[in-house]
Structure formats: structure tokens, C-alpha cells
N, C-alpha and C positions, 0 to 999 in steps of 0.2 A: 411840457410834461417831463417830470424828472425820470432819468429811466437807472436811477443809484437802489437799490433793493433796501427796504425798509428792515425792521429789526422782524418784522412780522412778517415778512419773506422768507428772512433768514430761520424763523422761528420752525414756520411753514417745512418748510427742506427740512430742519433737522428730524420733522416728527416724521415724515414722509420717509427718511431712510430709517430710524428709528421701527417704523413700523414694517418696512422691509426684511431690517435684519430681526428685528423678531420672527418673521414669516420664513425667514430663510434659518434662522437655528431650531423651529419647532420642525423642517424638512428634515435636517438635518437630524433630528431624536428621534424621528418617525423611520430615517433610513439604519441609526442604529439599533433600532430596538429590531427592527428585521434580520438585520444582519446577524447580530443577535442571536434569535430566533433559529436561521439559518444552520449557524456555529452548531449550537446544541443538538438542531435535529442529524447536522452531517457527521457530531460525536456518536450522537446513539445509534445512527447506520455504520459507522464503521466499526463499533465496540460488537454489535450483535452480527458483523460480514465475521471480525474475526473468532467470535464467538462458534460461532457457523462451521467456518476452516480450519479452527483448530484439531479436530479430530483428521481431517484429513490431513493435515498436516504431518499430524504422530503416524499417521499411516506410512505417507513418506516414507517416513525414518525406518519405519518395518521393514517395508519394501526392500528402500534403501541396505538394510543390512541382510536380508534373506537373499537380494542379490550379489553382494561380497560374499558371503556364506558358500553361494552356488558358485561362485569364481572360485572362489578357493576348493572347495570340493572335485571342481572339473578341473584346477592346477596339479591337485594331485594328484587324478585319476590317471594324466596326461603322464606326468613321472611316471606312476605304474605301469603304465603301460611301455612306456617305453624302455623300463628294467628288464620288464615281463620278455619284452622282444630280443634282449642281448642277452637274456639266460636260456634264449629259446634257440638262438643261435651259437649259443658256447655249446649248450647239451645236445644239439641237434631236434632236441623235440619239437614237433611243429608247432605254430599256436596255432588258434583257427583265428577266424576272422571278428577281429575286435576293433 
């Protein structure tokens, strides 16, 4: 018995990988269409997080500036005070307790 692989062997094997990789590209459409899917759903959670934060965001920046506002208001009170304390000591008048 010849053991050389006939054309019908060979024919055999190519349909058998043939039909492999067909099975293995339609995996492959089915993991991108998921993926896919994935994408879109993880755009419209992150469009609607910062949709969400955006107001607290602008809050921040409020914040943010009402707190400089207050620094600067207590910078100058601190000056004040401390002119208030060298006119108090040039005049002699007391201050009280500030």
C-alpha cells in the first residue's frame, strides 16, 4: 500500500482548513461586532458621567474663586490690622482685642 497522498487527500486537507478558517473569521466578526458594541455603550457612559460632573465641576471653579476672594479679603484684614496696631502704638490709644 502506497502511503504518497493522493490529489483527494490533498483536496480533502484544503477544504478542511478552508472550512476552519471560515469558522475562525466568522469568530472573529462575532468578537468584533461585540467589541463594537462595547465601544458605543462605554462612549454613552462616559459622555452622560461627564454630562453628570459637569455642573459640579463649574462648582469647583466657584468655590475655587470664593476661596481666593476669602484669602485675599483675610490678606487684607491682616494688613489692617497690623497698621491699626502701629497707629495704636505711635497715639498711644489702646486697641482692644482684635
Amino acid at each position: 500500500m502506497s502511503k504518497a497522498a493522493t490529489r483527494k487527500d490533498v483536496d480533502d486537507v484544503i477544504e478542511i482548513i478552508h472550512d476552519l478558517m471560515d469558522h475562525i473569521s466568522k469568530q472573529f466578526d462575532r468578537v468584533d461586532m461585540r467589541l463594537t458594541e462595547v465601544n458605543k455603550d462605554s462612549i454613552i457612559w462616559i459622555k452622560s458621567m461627564i454630562t453628570l460632573l459637569q455642573p459640579s465641576m463649574v462648582s469647583f471653579g466657584r468655590i475655587d474663586r470664593y476661596e481666593t476672594e476669602l484669602a485675599a479679603r483675610d490678606s487684607q484684614f491682616e494688613r489692617l490690622l497690623a497698621w491699626a496696631r502701629k497707629v495704636s502704638l505711635k497715639t498711644g490709644i489702646p486697641l482692644e482685642n482684635l
